[in-house]
C-alpha positions as CSV (number, residue, x, y, z in Angstrom):
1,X,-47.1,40.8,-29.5
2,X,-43.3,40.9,-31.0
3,X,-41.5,44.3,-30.7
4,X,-41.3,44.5,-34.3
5,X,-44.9,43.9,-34.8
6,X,-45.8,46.2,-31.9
7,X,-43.8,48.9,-34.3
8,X,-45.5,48.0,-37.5
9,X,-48.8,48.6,-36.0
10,X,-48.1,51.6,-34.8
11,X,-46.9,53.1,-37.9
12,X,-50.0,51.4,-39.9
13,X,-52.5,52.9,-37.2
14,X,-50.5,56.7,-38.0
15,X,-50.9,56.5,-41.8
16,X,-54.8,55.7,-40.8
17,X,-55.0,58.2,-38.4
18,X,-53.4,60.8,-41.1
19,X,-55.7,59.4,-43.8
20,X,-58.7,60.4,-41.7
21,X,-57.6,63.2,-39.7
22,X,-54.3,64.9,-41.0
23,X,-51.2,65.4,-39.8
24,X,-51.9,67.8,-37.2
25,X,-54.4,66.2,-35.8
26,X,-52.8,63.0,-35.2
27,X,-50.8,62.8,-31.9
28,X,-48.8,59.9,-30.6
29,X,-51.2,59.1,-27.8
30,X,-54.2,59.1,-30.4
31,X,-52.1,56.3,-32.3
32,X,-51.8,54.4,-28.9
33,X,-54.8,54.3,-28.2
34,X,-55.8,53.8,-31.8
35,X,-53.5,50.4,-32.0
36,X,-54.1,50.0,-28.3
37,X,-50.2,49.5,-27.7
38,X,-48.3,50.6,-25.1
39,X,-47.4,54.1,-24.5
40,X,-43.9,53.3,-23.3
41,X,-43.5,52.0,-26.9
42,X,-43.3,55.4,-28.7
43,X,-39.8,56.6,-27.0
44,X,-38.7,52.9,-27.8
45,X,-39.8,52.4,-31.6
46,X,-39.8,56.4,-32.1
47,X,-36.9,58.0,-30.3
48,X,-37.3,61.0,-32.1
49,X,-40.7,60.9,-31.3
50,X,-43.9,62.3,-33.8
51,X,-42.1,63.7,-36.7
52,X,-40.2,59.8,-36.8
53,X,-43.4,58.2,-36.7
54,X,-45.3,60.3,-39.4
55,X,-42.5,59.8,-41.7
56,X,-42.5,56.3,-40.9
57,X,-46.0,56.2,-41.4
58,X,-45.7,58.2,-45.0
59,X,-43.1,55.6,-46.3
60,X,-45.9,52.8,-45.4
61,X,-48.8,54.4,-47.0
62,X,-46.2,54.9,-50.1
63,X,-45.8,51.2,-50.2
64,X,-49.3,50.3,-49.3
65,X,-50.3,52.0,-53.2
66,X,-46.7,51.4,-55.0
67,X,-46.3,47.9,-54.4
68,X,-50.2,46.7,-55.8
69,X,-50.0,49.5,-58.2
70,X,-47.1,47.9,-60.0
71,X,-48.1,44.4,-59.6
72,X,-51.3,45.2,-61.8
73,X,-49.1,47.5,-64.3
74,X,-47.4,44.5,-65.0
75,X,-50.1,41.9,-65.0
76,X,-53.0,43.6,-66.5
77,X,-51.2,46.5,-68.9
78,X,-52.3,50.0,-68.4
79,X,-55.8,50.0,-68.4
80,X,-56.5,46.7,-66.3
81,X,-53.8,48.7,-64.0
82,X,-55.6,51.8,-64.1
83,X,-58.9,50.2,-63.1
84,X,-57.2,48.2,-60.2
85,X,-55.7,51.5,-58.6
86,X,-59.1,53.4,-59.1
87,X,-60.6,50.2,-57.6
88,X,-58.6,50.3,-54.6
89,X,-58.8,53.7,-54.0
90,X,-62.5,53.2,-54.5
91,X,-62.8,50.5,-51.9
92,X,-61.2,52.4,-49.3
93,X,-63.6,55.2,-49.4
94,X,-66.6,53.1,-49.5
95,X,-65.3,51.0,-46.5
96,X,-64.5,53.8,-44.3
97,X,-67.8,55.9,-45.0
98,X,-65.5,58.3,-47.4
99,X,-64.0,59.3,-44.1
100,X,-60.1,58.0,-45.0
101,X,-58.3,59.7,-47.7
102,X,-54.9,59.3,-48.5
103,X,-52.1,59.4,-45.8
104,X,-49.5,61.1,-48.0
105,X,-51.9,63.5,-49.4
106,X,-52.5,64.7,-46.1
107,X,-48.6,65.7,-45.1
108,X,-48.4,67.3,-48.9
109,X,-51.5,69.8,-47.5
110,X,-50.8,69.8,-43.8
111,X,-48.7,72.0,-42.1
112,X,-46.4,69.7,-39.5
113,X,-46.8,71.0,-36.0
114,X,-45.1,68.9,-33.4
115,X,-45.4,67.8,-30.1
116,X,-43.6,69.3,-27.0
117,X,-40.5,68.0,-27.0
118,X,-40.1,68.8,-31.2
119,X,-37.2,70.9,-31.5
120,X,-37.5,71.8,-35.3
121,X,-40.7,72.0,-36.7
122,X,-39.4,73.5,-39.9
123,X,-37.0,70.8,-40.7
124,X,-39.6,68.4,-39.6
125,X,-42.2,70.1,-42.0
126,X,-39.5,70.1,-45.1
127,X,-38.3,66.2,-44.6
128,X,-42.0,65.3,-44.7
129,X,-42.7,67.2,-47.7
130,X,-39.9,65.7,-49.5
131,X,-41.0,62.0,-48.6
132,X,-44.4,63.0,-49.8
133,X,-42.7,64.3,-52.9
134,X,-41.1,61.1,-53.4
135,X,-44.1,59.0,-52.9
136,X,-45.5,60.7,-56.0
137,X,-42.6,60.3,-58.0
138,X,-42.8,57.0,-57.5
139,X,-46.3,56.1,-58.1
140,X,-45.6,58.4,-61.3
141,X,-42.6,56.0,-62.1
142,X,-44.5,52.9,-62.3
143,X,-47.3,54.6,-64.4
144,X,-44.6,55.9,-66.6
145,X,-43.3,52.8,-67.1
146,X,-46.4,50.8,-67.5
147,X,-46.7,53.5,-71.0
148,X,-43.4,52.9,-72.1
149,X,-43.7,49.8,-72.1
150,X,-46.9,50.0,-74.3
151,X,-45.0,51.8,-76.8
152,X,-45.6,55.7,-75.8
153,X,-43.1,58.1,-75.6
154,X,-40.6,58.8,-73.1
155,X,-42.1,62.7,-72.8
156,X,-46.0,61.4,-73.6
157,X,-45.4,58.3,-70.5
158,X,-44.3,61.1,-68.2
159,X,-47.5,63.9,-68.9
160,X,-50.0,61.0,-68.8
161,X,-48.2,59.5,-65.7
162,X,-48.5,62.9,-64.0
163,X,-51.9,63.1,-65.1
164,X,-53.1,60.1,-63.5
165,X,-51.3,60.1,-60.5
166,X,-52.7,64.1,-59.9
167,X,-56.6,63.5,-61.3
168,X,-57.1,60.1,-58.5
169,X,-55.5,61.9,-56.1
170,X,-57.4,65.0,-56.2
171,X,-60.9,63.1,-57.3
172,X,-60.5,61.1,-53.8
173,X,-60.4,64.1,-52.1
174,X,-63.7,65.3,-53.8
175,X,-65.4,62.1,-53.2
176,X,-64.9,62.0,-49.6
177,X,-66.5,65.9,-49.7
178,X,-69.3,64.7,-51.3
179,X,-69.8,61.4,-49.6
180,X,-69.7,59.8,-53.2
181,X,-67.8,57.9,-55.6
182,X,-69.3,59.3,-58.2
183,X,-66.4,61.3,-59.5
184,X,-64.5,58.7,-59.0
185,X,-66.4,56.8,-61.5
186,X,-66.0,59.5,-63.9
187,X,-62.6,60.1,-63.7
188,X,-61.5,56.7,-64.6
189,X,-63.9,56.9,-67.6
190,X,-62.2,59.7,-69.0
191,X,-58.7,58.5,-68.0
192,X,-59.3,55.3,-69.9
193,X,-60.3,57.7,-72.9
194,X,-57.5,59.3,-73.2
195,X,-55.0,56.8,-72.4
196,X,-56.7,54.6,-75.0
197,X,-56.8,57.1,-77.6
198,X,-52.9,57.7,-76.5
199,X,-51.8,53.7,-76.9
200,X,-54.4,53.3,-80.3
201,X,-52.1,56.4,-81.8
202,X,-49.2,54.6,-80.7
203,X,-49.8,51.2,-81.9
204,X,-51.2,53.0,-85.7
């Protein structure tokens, strides 16, 4: 296994551990032994140890939705992009037994407490916040952008963008309570609703 490779997974198996777990209750030797790589790899690939790692790990899990999200925004308009991020979101629960959630959800609720040698939980706590902030924006952007391009306006893209992002979000959260997709389901129905009532207007 390459060093850079050795890093990758471990930053992967965090934002899995997160998903399912939280923040707190993901340490750095549950991600080695999750990844089953070597312990004398986190001072290496992490100097600054845990809070580098989560934040690492939050950046991933951005790019694990952003990138596909925007792919189907721009293939398959807004509605064949909304289904696709539903979909996704919906695969993931079913394949983990609604256990995993998502990873940047997690440091949004989640208190950051550190390990030992942490110095400044605080800090720590606010630069994660503001990553997880910034994941949002960014999955916000791409829906925002998807409605412009569909003719909507600037202030209507960024409401309905917002509305998206926040009602998935908060519907996987329910589902993996409930050990169902079943909101899931319903959500996307009446997301399509209104973002199809939104574009008709438009386009009349």
């Amino acid at each position: 296994m390459t060093t850079a490779t050795t890093r990758d997974k471990m930053i992967a198996g965090a934002a899995d551990l997160m998903s399912r777990r939280g923040v707190n209750a993901t340490s750095m030797r549950d991600v080695v032994r999750h990844t089953a790589t070597p312990r004398g790899s986190i001072s290496h690939h992490f100097p600054d140890g845990k809070r580098q790692l989560i934040a690492e790990a939050v950046t991933f899990a951005g790019k694990q939705v952003s990138i596909p999200l925007e792919k189907a925004m721009n293939q398959h308009g807004v509605i064949g992009g909304l289904k696709a991020f539903v979909a996704s979101w919906r695969r993931r629960l079913e394949a983990t037994g609604f256990e995993a959630g998502c990873p940047v959800l997690a440091v949004a609720v989640d208190r950051y407490v550190g390990e030992a040698s942490d110095k400044d939980d605080e800090a720590a706590q606010q630069h994660l916040l503001g990553l997880a902030d910034g994941v949002f924006v960014e999955w916000r952007q791409i829906m925002r952008a998807a409605l412009l391009r569909e003719g909507l306006a600037a202030e209507r893209a960024e409401r309905l963008a917002t509305l998206v992002v926040t009602s998935i979000e908060g519907t996987v959260a329910m589902c993996r309570a409930n050990r169902s997709a079943e909101a899931l389901d319903q959500v996307q129905d009446e997301l399509e609703t209104v973002l199809s009532t939104a574009l008709a207007r438009t386009a009349g």
